[in-house]
Structure formats: structure tokens, C-alpha cells
C-alpha positions as CSV (number, residue, x, y, z in Angstrom):
1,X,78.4,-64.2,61.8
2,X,82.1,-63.1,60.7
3,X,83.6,-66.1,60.5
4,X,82.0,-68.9,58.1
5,X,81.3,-72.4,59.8
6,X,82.9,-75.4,58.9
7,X,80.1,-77.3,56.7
8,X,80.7,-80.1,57.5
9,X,81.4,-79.9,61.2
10,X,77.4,-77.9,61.4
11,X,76.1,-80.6,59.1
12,X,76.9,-83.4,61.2
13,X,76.0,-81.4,64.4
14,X,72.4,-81.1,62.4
15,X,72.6,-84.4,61.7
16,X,72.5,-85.3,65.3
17,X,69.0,-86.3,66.7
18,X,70.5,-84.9,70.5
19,X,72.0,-81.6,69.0
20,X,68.6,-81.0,67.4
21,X,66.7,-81.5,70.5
22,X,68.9,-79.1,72.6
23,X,68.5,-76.2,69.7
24,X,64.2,-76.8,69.5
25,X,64.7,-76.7,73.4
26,X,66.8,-73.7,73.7
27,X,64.9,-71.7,70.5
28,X,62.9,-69.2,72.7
29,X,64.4,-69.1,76.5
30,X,67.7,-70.7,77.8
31,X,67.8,-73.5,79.9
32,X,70.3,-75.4,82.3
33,X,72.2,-78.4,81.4
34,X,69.9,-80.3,84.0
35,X,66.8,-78.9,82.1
36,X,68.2,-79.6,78.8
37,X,69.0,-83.1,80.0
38,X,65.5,-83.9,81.4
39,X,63.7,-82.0,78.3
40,X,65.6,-84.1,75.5
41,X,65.4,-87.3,77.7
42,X,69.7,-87.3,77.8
43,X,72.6,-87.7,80.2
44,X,73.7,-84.3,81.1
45,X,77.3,-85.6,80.0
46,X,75.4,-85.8,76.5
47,X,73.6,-82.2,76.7
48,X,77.5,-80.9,77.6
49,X,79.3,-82.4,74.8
50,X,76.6,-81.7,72.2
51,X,76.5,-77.7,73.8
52,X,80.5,-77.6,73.2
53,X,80.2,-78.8,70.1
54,X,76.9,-76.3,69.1
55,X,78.9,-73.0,70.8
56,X,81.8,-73.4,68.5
57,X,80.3,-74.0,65.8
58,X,78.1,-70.7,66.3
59,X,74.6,-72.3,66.9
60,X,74.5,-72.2,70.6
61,X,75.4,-69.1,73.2
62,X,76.6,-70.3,76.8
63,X,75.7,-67.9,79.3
64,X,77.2,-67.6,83.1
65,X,74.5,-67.9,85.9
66,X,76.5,-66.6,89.3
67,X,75.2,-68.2,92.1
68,X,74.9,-66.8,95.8
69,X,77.6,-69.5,96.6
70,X,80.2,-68.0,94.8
71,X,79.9,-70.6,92.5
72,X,77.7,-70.7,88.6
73,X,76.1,-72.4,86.0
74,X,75.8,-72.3,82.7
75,X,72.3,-72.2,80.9
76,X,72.2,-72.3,76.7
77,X,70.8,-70.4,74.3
78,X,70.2,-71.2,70.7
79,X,71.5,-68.5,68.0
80,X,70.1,-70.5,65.0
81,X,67.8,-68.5,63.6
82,X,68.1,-69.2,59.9
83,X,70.8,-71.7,58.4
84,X,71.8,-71.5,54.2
85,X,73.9,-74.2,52.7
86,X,75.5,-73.3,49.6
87,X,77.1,-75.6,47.2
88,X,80.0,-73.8,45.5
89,X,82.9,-75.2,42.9
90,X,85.1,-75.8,46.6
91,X,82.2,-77.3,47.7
92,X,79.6,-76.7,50.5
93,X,79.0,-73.4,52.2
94,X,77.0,-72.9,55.2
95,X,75.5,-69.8,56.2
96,X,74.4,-69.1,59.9
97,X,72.1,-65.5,60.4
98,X,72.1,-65.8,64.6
99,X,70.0,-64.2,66.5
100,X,71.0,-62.0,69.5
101,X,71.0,-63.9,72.9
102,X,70.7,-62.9,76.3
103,X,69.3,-59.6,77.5
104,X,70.1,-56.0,76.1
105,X,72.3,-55.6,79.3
106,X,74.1,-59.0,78.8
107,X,75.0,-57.7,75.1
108,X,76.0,-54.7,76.2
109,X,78.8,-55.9,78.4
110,X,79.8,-58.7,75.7
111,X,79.8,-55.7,72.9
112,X,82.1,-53.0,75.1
113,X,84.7,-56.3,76.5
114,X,85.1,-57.0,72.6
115,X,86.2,-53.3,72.4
């Protein structure tokens, strides 16, 4: 990632038995709130706040699921592939290598709107 991650703000997140479940859930296919909720045995309130809190900190993708309604969803992806904690003289240093989410197409359109 380009930017570094607040330590302490990923520490706690990891420290969080409920952030924890959503990433082991979300490690090799996204899922829906509603999913995520039932999976981890959590109000979807709870999957919600603890997916804000895991997509700014870098951990957790968001993608946009249209529906025929004109209406969408969002499922969750995690991006955690491998995490480093450093511990330098201004203290802790955390490390995030994410891995690509979504498909090829999805990061295609992502990469060129970034342009």
C-alpha cells in the first residue's frame, strides 16, 4: 500500500474477535453484509461498523453489487494478505502487502478512474 496505516488503529481492529471473523470470512471470496452477519454469528449493524473501520484502514475492499431494481449492495473482500509490525525509535510500524480484489475487469475500471 502507499500510504502507511495507523498502528494503532489496525492493532486494535486485530484485536477485535468480530473484525477477525469478517477477514477469515472474506479471505478467499466476498460476501454480503447479511452473509458476513450469519457466518460470524453478528448483527449486521456489527459486520457494517467493523467493514468501515477494516476499509479505511486498508484490510478490507467494499465492492458495489447493482441490482436489477436500480438499487445495490455491498459485499467485502479481505486485502490482508500479509501484515509486518515494526517497532522503530517513533514507535510501531505496521506494514500491510494487500492482495488484489475483485476481478481483472473490476481492477481495470478502478486503475483507469484513478488516472
Amino acid at each position: 500500500m502507499t500510504d502507511e496505516p495507523n498502528a494503532d488503529e489496525v492493532l486494535a481492529l486485530l484485536d477485535d474477535e468480530y473484525a477477525r471473523a469478517i477477514l477469515r470470512e472474506t479471505r478467499t471470496e466476498a460476501k454480503s453484509a447479511s452473509d458476513l452477519g450469519d457466518a460470524c454469528d453478528i448483527s449486521v449493524s456489527t459486520v457494517y461498523r467493523r467493514a468501515e473501520r477494516l476499509v479505511e484502514c486498508g484490510l478490507l475492499a467494499e465492492h458495489h453489487v447493482p441490482r436489477p431494481d436500480g438499487n445495490h449492495y455491498s459485499t467485502y473482500e479481505a486485502r490482508l494478505d500479509e501484515l509486518t509490525v515494526a517497532l522503530t525509535e517513533d514507535g510501531f510500524v505496521v506494514s500491510i502487502d494487500a492482495q488484489p480484489t475483485g476481478d481483472l475487469a473490476d481492477r481495470f475500471t478502478d486503475m483507469w478512474e484513478g488516472l
